[in-house]
C-alpha positions in Angstrom: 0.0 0.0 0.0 2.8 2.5 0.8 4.4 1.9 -2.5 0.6 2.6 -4.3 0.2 6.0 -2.3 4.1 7.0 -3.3 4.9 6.9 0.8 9.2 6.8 1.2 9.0 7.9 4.7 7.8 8.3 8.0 6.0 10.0 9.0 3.9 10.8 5.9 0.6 13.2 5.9 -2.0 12.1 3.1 -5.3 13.9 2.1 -7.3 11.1 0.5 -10.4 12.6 -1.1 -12.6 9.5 -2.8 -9.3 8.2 -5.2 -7.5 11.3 -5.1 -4.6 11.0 -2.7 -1.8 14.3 -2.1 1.1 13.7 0.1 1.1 16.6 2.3 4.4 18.1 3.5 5.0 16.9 6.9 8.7 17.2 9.5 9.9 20.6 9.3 7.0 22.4 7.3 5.5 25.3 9.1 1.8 25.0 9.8 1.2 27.7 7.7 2.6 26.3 4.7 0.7 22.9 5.8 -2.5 25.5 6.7 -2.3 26.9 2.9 -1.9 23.6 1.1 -4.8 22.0 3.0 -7.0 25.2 2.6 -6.6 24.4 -0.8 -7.2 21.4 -1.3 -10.7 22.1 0.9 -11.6 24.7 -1.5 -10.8 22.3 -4.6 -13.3 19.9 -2.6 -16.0 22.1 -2.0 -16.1 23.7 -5.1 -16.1 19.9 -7.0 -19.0 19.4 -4.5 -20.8 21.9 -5.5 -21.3 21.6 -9.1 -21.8 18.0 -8.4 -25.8 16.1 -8.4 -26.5 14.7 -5.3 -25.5 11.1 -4.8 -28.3 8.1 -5.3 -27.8 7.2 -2.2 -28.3 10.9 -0.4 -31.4 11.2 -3.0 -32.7 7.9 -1.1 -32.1 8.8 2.1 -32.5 12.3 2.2 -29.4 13.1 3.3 -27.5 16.6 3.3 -24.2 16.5 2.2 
């Protein structure tokens, strides 16, 4: 598995979104720089949410996303 995600160290940070993975900068990065990257990343997500139909299965159940 750590050869699939591209993981050659320890520790690693990963933001998995559905099959999407991004190896986030980890040891030594400040957590603004880490802050930035996974604001982002967020705002990628959000706005791909929002242009997308609701699932089936939130349509069935009625949930929110």
């Amino acid at each position: 598995m750590t050869r699939a995600l591209r993981v050659s160290s320890y520790p690693t940070l990963l933001y998995i979104d559905g099959t999407s993975v991004h190896q986030l900068p980890a040891t030594g990065t400040p957590l603004a720089t880490l802050n930035g990257i996974l604001d982002e990343l967020l705002a990628e997500k959000q706005a791909a949410t929002a242009t997308e139909p609701p699932s089936i299965l939130a349509t069935l159940t009625g949930a929110e996303r």
